[in-house]
C-alpha positions in Angstrom: -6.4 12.3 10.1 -3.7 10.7 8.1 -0.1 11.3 10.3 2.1 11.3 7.8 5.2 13.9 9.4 7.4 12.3 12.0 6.7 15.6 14.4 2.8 14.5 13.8 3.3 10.8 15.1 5.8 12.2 18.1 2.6 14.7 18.8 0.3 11.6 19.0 2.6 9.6 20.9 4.3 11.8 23.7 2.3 13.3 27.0 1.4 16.9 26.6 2.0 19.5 29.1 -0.4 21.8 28.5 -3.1 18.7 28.5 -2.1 17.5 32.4 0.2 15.0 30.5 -2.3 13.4 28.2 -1.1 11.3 25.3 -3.2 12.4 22.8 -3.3 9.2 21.4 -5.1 7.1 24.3 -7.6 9.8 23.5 -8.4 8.4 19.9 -8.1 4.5 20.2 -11.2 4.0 22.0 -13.1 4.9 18.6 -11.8 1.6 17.2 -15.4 0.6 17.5 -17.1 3.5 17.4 -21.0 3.5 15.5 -19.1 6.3 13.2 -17.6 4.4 10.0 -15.3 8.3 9.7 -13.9 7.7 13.2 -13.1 4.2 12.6 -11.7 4.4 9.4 -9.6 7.9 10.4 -8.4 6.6 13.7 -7.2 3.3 12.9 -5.1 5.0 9.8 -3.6 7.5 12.4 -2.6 4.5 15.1 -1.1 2.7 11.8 0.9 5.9 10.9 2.6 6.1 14.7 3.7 2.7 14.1 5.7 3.5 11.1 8.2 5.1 13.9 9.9 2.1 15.6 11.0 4.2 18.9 7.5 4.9 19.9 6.6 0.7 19.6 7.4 0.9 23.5 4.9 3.3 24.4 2.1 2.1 22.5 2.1 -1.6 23.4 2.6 -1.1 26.9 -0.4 -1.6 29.3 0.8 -0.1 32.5 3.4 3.4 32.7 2.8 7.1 32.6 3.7 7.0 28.9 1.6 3.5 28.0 -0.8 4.0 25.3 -1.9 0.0 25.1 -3.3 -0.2 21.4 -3.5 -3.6 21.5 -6.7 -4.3 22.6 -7.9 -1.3 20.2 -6.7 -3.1 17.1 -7.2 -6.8 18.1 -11.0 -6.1 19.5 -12.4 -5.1 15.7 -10.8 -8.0 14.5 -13.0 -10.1 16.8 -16.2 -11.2 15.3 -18.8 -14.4 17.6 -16.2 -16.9 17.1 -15.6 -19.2 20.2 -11.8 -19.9 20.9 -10.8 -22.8 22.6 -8.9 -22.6 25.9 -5.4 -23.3 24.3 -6.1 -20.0 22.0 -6.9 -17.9 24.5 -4.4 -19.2 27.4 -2.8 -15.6 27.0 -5.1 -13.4 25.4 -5.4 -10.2 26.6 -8.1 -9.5 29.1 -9.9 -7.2 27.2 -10.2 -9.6 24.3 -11.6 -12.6 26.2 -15.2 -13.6 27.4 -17.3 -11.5 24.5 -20.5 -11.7 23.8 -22.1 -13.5 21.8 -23.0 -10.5 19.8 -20.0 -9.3 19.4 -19.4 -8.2 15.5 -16.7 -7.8 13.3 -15.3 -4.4 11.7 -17.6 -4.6 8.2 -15.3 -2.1 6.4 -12.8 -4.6 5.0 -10.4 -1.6 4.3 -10.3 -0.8 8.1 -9.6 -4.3 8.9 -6.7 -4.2 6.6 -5.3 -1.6 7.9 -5.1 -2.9 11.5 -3.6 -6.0 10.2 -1.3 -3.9 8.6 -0.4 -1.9 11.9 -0.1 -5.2 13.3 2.7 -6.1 10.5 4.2 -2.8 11.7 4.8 -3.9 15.3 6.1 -7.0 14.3 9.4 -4.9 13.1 11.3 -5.9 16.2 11.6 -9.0 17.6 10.4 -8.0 21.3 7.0 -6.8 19.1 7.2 -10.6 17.5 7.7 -12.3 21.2 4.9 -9.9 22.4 2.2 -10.7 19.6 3.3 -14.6 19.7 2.9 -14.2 23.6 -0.9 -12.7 23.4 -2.3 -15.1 21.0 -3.1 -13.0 18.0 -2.5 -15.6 15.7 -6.0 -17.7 16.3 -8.0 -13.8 16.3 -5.9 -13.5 12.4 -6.6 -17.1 11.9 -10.5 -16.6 12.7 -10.3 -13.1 10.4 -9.0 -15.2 7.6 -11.7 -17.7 7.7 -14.7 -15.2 8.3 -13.8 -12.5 6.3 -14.3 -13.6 2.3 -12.1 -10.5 0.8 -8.6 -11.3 -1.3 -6.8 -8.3 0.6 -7.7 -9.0 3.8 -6.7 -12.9 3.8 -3.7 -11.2 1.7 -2.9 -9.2 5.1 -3.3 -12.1 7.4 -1.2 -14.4 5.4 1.6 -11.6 5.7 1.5 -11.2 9.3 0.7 -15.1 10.0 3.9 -15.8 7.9 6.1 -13.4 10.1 4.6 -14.4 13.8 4.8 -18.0 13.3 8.3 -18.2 11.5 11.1 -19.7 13.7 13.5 -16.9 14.7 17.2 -17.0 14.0 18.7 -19.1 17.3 15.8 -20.1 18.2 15.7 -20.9 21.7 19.3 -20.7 23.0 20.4 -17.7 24.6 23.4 -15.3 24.5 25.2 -17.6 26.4 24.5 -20.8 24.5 21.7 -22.5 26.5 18.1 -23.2 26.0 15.6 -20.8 27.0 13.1 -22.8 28.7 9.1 -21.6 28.2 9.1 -19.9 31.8 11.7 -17.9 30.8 10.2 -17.2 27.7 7.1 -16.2 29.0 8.7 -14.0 31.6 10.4 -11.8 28.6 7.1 -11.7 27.1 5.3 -10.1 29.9 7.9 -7.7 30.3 7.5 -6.7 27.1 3.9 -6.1 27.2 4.4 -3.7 30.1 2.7 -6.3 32.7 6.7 -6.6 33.8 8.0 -3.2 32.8 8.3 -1.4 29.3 9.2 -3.2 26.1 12.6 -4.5 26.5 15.8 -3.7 24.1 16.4 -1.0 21.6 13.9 0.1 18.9 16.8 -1.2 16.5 17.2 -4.4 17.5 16.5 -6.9 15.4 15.6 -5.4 12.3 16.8 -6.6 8.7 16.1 -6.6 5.1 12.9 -8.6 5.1 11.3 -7.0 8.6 11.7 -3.4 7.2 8.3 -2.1 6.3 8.3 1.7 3.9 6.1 4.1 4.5 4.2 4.5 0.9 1.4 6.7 2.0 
């Protein structure tokens, strides 16, 4: 299921006509967690390949829109294993993330939960995909992965994307026109971004440099 062509990943990614409009896409993620290790493993590699295309970050991060895919909850939910957060972690969390069960179980396939980290990494490419992860608290679910999960690669994978979420961003704080951003402000953007307030905000080329760039090696 490997998408590997950009006219594959614009397939996955953009409504169909012929399907009443469907993203074909929206149709895949809910296997995430899926009793079939095959689905798992095949659908989180295809959501990792549509990130490698920066203009469809929009669509799939969004939560509300014709064109809103909303993998978020898809990737972050497998990630999730009985772990109690306190109220500070999950002032922010996504809906769908808080109030599990106390049953609730991590992926087991370490290679699966690598490669959601990894599409994770990929959506930090822009720095509206930064404010947006930073805004819905996925640092304490990577934090919890790291500690629970006793594999090299996949503490590898968190340190990665820990290292780019929590860095301090060039200008930090001080908008275009020289003042502070204050954290209302802040949070506003974010919840824009997430599609609560409206689609992802700014160009799919904003904000990208030598050390954000990610290559597609498969």
């Amino acid at each position: 299921m490997a998408v590997q062509f950009d006219s594959c990943r614009m397939y996955f990614t953009t409504p169909q006509a012929r399907d009443d409009a469907v993203i074909p896409l929206t149709k895949l993620i809910v296997f995430t967690e899926h009793t079939s290790h095959v689905r798992r493993r095949g659908v989180a590699s295809t959501i990792k390949n549509t990130t490698f295309d920066i203009a469809a970050h929009p669509r799939l991060v969004a939560s509300v829109g014709t064109e809103a895919i909303d993998v978020l909850p898809y990737i972050l939910l497998p990630l999730m294993g009985p772990e109690e957060y306190s109220d500070k972690d999950t002032d922010g969390m996504l809906d769908e993330l808080q109030l599990l069960p106390p049953e609730k179980q991590r992926e087991p396939d370490v290679e699966i939960i690598k490669t959601h980290l990894e599409t994770l990494l990929l959506l930090t490419t822009t720095r509206a995909g930064r404010d947006l992860l930073r805004h819905v608290k996925v640092y304490p679910i990577v934090r919890e992965t790291h500690a629970h999960v006793e594999d090299e690669g996949v503490r590898e994978a968190c340190d990665r994307l820990v290292q780019v979420v929590m860095r301090d961003e060039e200008g930090e704080g001080v908008d275009e026109e020289g003042e502070g951003v204050d954290e209302e402000q802040a949070r506003a953007m974010a919840e824009a971004a997430q599609g609560r307030g409206g689609m992802l905000q700014g160009s799919a080329k904003d904000d990208i440099d030598e050390d954000d760039q990610i290559v597609d090696v498969l």
